[in-house]
TIKOLTOR-878759 format. One record per residue (C-alpha): residue number from 0; residue in one letter; x, y, z. Coordinates in steps of 0.25 Angstrom, whole numbers. Each point is the difference from the previous one (the first is absolute). Example, Ala and Ser with C-alpha at 12.3 -4.5 7.8 and 13.67 -1.06 7.14 Angstrom:
% residues 2
site num:0, residuo:A, east:49, north:-18, up:31
site num:1, residuo:S, east:6, north:14, up:-2
***
This chain:
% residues 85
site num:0, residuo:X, east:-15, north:72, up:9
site num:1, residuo:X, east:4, north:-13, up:5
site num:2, residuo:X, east:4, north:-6, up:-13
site num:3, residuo:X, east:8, north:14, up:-4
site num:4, residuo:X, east:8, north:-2, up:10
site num:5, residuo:X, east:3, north:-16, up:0
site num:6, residuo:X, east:5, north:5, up:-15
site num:7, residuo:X, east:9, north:11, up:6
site num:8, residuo:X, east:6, north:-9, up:10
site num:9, residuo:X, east:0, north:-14, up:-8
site num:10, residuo:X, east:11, north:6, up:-12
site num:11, residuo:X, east:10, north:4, up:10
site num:12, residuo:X, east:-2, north:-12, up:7
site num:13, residuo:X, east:1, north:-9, up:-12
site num:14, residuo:X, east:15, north:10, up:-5
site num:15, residuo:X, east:5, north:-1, up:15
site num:16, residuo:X, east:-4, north:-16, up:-2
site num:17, residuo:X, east:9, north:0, up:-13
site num:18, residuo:X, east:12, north:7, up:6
site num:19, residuo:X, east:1, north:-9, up:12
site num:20, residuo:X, east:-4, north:-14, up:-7
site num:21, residuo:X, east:10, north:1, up:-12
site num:22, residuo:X, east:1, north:-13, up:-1
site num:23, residuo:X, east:-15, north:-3, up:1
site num:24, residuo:X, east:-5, north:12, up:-8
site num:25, residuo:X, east:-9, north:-7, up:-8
site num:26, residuo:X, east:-6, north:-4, up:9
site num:27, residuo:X, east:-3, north:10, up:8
site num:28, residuo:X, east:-4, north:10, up:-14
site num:29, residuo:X, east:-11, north:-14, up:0
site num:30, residuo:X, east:-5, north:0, up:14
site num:31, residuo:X, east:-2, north:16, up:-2
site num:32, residuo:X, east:-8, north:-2, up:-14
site num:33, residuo:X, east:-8, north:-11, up:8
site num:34, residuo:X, east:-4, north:9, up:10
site num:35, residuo:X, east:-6, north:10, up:-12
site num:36, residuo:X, east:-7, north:-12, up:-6
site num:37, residuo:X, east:-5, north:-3, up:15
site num:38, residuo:X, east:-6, north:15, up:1
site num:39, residuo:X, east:-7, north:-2, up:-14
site num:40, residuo:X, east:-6, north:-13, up:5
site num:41, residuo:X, east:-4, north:8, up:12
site num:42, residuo:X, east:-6, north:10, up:-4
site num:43, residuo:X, east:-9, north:-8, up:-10
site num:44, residuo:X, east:-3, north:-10, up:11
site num:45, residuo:X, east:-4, north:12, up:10
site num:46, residuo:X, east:-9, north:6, up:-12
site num:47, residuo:X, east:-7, north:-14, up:2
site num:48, residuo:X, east:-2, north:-1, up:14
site num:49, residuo:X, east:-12, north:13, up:1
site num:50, residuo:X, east:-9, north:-6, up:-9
site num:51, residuo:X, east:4, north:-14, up:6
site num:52, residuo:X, east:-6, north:3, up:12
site num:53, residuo:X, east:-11, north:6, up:-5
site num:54, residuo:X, east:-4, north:-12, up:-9
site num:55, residuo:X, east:1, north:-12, up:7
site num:56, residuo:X, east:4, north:6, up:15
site num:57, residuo:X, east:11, north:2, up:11
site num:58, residuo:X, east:1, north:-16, up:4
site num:59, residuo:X, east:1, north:-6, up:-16
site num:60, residuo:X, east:11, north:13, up:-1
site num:61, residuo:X, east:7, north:-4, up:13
site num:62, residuo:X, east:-1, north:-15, up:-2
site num:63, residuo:X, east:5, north:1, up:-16
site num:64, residuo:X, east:12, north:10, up:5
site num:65, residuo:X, east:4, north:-11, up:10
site num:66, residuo:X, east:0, north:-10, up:-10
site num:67, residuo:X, east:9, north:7, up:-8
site num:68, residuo:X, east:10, north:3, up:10
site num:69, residuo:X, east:1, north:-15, up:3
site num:70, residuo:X, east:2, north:-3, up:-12
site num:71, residuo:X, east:11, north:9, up:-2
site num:72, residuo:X, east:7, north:-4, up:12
site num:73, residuo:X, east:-1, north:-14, up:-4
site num:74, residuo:X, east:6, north:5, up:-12
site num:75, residuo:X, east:12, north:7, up:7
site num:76, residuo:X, east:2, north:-11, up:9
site num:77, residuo:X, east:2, north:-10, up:-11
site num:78, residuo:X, east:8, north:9, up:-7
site num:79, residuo:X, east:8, north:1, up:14
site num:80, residuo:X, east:0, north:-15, up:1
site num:81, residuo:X, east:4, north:-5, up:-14
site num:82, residuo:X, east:5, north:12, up:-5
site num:83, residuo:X, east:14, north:-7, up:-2
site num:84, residuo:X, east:-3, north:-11, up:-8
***
């Protein structure tokens, strides 16, 4: 029901997002094709987790989910930090 209803808000979100952003449609149409992506990603990475856990345990899951969001904050911080160049 969850992801029903991130679909039902997210379309209207992303046409209001065109409307007010003319001049950065693109870019908004992008962001909201990201977020789809994203929820692909997620719900194959959450279909992992289960057996995860039941393989090699809570910590190893725990420690391997905290790795990757390190990494992916070192990757938005560089992105942030020489994004221009």
């Amino acid at each position: 029901m969850n992801g029903i209803g991130v679909v039902m808000s997210m379309n209207p979100c992303s046409s209001y997002l065109v409307d007010i952003l003319q001049s950065r449609s693109a870019e908004s149409r992008a962001a909201y094709m990201f977020a789809a992506f994203r929820s692909i990603l997620m719900s194959l990475a959450v279909s992992a987790i289960l057996p995860m856990i039941d393989t090699y345990g809570i910590i190893v899951t725990n420690t391997l989910a905290a790795i990757l969001a390190w990494i992916g904050f070192s990757l938005f911080w560089v992105t942030i930090r020489y994004g221009e160049r």
